[in-house]
N, C-alpha and C positions, 0 to 999 in steps of 0.2 A: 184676484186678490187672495180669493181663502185657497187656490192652488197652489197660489209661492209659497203663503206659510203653512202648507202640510209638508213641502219640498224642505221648507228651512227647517223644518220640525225632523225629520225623518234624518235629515242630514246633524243635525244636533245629534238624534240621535247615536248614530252613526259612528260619531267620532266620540262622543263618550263612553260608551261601550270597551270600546279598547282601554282606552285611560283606565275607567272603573273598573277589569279586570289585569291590568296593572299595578295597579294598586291594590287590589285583592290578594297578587301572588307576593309580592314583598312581603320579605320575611323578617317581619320583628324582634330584635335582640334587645334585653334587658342586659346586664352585665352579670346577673346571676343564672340567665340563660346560658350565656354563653359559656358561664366557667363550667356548669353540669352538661353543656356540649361537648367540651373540649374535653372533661375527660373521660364520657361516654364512646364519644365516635373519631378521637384523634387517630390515627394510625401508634403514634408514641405509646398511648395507653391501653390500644389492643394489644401493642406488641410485650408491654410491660404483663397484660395481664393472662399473654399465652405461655409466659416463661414462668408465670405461678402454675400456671395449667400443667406441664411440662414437671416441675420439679413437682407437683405434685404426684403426678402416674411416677416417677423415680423412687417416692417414697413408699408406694405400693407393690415396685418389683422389686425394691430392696426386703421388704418383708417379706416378702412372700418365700423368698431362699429360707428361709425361717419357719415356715408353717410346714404341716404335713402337705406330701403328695397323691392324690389319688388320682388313679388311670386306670382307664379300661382299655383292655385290648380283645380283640377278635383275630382268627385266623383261617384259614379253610387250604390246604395243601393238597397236593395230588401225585403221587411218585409215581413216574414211568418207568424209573430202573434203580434198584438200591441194593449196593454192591454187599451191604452186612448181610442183607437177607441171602444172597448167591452164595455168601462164604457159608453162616453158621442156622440157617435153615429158613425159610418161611414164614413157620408161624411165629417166629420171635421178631423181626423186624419186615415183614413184609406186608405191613397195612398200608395200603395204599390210598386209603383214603381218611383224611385228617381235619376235625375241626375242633375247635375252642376258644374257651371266652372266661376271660380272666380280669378281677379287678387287682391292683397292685397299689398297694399302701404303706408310704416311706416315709420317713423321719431322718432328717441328720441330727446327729448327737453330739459333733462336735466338728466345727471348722477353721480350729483356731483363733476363734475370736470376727472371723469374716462379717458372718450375718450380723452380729451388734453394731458392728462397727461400721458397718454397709448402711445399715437401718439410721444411726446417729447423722453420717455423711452426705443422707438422702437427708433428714431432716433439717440440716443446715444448710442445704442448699434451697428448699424449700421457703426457709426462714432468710434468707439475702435475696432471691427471687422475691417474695412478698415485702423485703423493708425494702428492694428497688424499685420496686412500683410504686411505692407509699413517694419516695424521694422525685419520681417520676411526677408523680401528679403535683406534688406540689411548684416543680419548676412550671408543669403546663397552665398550672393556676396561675402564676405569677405572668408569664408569659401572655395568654388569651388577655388578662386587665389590661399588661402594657399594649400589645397593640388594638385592643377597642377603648382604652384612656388616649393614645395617641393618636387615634382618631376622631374622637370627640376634641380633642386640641384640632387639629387639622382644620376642623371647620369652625372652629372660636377665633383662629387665628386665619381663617378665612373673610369671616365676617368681621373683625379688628378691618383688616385691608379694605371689603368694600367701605367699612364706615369712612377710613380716609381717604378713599376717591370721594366718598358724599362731601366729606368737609373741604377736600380740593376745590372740588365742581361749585357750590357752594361758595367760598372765596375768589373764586372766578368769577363766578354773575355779582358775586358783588363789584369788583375791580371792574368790569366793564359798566356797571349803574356809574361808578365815581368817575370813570373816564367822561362817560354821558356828558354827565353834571360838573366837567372841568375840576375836579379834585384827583382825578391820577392822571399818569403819562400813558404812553402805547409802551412807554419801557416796561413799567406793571406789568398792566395786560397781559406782555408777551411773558413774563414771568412765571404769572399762573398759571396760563396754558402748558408751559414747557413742564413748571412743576406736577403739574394735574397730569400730564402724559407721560413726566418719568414714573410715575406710580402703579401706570398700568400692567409693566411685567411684574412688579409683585404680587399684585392680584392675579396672576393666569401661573406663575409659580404657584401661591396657594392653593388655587383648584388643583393643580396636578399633584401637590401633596395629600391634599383631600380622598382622592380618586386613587393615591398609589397608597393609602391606609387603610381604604376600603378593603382594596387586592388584598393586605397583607391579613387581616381580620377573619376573610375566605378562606385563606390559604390555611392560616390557625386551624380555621373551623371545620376545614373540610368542606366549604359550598364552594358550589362550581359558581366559574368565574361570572358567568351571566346571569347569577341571580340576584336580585336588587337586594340591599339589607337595608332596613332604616332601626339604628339605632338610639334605643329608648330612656336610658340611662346617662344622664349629665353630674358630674362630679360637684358635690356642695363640701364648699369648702369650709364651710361652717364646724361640721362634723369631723373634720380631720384632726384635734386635739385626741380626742377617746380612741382613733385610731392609735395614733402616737404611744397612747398610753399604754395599750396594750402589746407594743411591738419592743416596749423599753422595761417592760415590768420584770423584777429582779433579774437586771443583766449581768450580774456578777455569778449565776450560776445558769449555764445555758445548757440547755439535755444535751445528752448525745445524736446529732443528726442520722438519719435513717442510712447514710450512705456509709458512714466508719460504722455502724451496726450490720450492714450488709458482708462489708469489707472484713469483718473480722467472722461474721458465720463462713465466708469465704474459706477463709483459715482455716475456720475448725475442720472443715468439709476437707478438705488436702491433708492433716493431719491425721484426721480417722484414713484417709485415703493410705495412707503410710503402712496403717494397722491393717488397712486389709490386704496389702500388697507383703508383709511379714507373713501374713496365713499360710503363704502356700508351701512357707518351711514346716509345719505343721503339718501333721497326718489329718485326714477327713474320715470319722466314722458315721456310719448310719445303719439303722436298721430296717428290714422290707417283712409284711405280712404279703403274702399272694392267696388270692382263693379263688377255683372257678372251677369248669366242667370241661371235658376233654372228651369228644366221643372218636371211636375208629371204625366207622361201620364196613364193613366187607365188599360194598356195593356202591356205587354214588347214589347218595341221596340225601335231605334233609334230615337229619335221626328226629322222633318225636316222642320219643320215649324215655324214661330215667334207667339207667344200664344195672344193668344183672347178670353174674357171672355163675353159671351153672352147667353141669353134665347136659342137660336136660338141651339144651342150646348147641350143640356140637354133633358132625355130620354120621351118620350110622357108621358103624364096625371103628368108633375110636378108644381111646384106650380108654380105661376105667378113670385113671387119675388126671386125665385131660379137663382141664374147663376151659369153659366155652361163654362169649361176653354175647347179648341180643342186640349188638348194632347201637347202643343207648348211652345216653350221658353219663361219665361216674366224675365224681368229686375230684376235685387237685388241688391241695391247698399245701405250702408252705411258709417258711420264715425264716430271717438268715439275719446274721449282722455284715457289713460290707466295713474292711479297712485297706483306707488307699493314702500313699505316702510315695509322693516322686522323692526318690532317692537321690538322682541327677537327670535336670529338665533342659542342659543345656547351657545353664544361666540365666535361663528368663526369669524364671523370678526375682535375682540379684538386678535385672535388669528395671523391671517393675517398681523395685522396691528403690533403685535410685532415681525414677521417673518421678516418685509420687513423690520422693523428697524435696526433687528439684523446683514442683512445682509449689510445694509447701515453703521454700523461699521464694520465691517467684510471688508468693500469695500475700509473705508478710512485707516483703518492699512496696506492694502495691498497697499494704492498709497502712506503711508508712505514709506513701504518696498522699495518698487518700485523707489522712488527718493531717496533711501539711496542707493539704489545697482546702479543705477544708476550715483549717485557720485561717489561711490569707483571706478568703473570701468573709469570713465574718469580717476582719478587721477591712477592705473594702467599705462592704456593706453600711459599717459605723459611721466611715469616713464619708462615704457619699451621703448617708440618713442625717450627719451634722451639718453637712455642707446645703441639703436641702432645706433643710428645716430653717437656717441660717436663710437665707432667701426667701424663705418664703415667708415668715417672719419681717424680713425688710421692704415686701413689697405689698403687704398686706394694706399699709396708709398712703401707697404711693399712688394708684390709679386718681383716686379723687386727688390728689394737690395736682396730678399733670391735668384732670380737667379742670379744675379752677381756674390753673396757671391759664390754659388756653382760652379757655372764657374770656379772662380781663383781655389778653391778648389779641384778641378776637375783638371784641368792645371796642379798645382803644384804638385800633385799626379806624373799624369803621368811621369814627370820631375824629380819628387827624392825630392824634394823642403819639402814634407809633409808625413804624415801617411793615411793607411786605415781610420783612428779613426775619422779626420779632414772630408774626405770628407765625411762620414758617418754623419756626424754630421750638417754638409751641407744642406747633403740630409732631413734629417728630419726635419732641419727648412723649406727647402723649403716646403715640403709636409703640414708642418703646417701653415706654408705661403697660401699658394694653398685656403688648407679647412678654415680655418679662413676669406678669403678674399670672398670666394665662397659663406659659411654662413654669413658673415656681408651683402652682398650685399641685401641675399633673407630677411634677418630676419628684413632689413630700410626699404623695402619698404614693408612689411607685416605690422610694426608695424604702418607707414603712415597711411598704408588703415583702421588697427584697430581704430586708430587712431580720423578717418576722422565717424567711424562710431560711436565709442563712443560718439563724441561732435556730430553726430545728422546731420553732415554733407552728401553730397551727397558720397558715394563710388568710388574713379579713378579707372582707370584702369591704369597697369602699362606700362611705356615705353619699350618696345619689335622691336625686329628685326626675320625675320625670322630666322629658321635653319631646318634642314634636320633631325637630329636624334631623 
């Protein structure tokens, strides 16, 4: 005896173990979890927040054409044969051996207006990259709610179904007691079986609904597909008036949305683009400081010496007025202005210059578009947000009269009072009752949040209470 139940013990074990680490690895979503998921680790909003990254290094190499230049340069040369020295003697150009080191320090002083207008064209692209991210997150905001709201419906309207297979089932064991007790026919009977079994593909449809809102929720969020989610957030519908309120608050003056703000930095960006492509009719002046050390030693070798030019240094029997350098570094510094003007390049720059135009229409048809699509969507948005609220409104006292209705219906049944046909008919208001009330709830406060984003507004988050399933 105490062997089986060490064996039944071990085996409990056994199988719990798994479950409990099961359940360990489920990953918990609140709905505020999910929206600082989505738009931490979506792919959308990495990609939104590379092309900040992006136009920002654009705003740092457009300045930089603007700042001064400093470079260092080194050299070290070696002539094996140099035809100046063959022509006009030796010791004027036959050093054979060459090194120096030079820093170079420039400034443009004028490029036609380039570097400003480079500098502004990085900054507005900068500033439409940043208001397309802003526009970015808030569709993924809007998006993550609808599909983890539309899966918290999935399974309301899962659990709607089985409650009417219980009330089926239920009304079947009744009809077969009355059959018992000579109060129904086998007509009955067969009635509510048939009814009770036509009900069952709706329950195996809603679980696949269930299961295919889970997928989309992953998909949103970026979890692989095998990972369980139990989500912890159920929508109270209590709270959706304050919502309302703030999605409607003075709607006769609605901001500019971040995407006609992107749309027209667009613009700017193509039109400075204009000015800098004009530049290159313009001359480009700049000025250069150079400073460094240049030694010529007579020998290979490192020089480590600073140079000195003297008789005293030069080989016996030379002339008096000869000088002579010790192999050592001397000084090389100068400075110059540089003026450069294509006279004729061809036509590329006529070329450039009707590109940038081209694309400067190109830019403002597209923040035409952009503030027409823009409008249809808010007026949409209106239209679906009245339409919801309208419903949802009308279904808010309707669940309880379909259960009352079904009660009496129900009652008088049992009683003799009414027909199978009655309470059947009951039942499907109610169940229409149910899902109508279920979808009105999820579909006010989706169409709020669309709402809230169309007019440019911040995105709520909805009023929730927890739950378990």
């Amino acid at each position: 005896m105490l062997r089986t139940t060490l064996i039944a013990g071990m085996a409990a074990f056994l199988l719990a173990t798994p479950l409990h680490a099961q359940r360990r690895d489920s990953l918990r979503l609140s709905i505020e979890d999910a929206v600082t998921r989505v738009l931490r680790e979506s792919d959308e909003a990495k990609v939104a927040m590379a092309q900040v990254e992006v136009s920002e290094a654009q705003v740092t190499t457009a300045r930089a054409a603007g700042l001064p230049q400093m470079r260092l340069a080194s050299a070290y040369s070696q002539v094996l044969r140099n035809a100046r020295a063959t022509i006009v003697g030796q010791s004027i150009f036959g050093q054979n051996f060459n090194y120096s080191g030079n820093i170079n320090v420039s400034q443009v002083l004028f490029q036609g207006g380039r570097v400003f207008a480079g500098s502004r064209a990085a900054g507005d692209v900068r500033r439409a990259s940043t208001l397309n991210r802003a526009e970015v997150e808030a569709t993924l905001a809007v998006d993550v709610q609808r599909a983890y709201l539309n899966a918290q419906l999935a399974k309301e309207l899962l659990a709607i179904q089985q409650r009417n297979i219980e009330l089926a089932s239920e009304r079947l064991a009744l009809v077969e007691r009355l059959e018992g007790a000579g109060r129904a026919s086998r007509f009955d009977v067969l009635r509510s079986r048939v009814e009770r079994t036509n009900l069952e593909p709706q329950l195996l449809m809603a679980r696949n609904a269930v299961e295919l809102a889970e997928i989309e929720v992953r998909r949103v969020l970026n979890i692989p597909v095998d990972q369980e989610i139990v989500l912890t957030s159920q929508l109270d519908s209590a709270g959706l008036q304050a919502k309302r309120q703030m999605a409607v608050a003075d709607s006769g003056n609605d901001p500019v949305r971040a995407a006609e703000r992107a749309a027209l930095s667009t613009l700017n960006a193509r039109r400075e683009g204009v000015r800098v492509a004009r530049a290159d009719f313009l001359p480009t002046i700049s000025t250069f400081f150079q400073t460094g050390y240049t030694a010529l030693p007579s020998n290979n070798g490192f020089p480590t010496v600073w140079g000195r030019s003297e008789f005293a240094f030069c080989p016996p029997d030379s002339a008096p007025t000869r000088v002579c350098q010790n192999n050592g570094w001397f000084a090389d510094r100068n400075f110059g202005v540089n003026v450069s003007w294509a006279l004729f390049d061809g036509l590329r720059t006529k070329g450039n210059v009707d590109l940038a135009q081209a694309q400067t229409k190109l830019a403002q048809l597209q923040l035409d578009q952009e503030r027409e699509r823009v409008g249809v969507e808010r007026a949409r948005s209106w239209a679906e947000f009245r339409r919801a609220e309208a419903a949802f409104e009308a279904q808010r006292q309707n669940v309880g009269q379909a259960e009352e209705a079904f009660k009496i219906a129900a009652l008088r049944f049992e009683r003799g009072l009414s027909t199978q046909l009655e309470v059947s008919d009951a039942q499907l208001l109610l169940l229409t009752a149910r899902t109508n009330a279920a979808r009105a709830t999820t579909e006010f406060y989706l169409s709020t949040a669309d709402l809230a984003r169309a007019r440019g507004l911040p995105i709520p988050l909805p009023p929730t209470h927890t739950t378990s399933r």
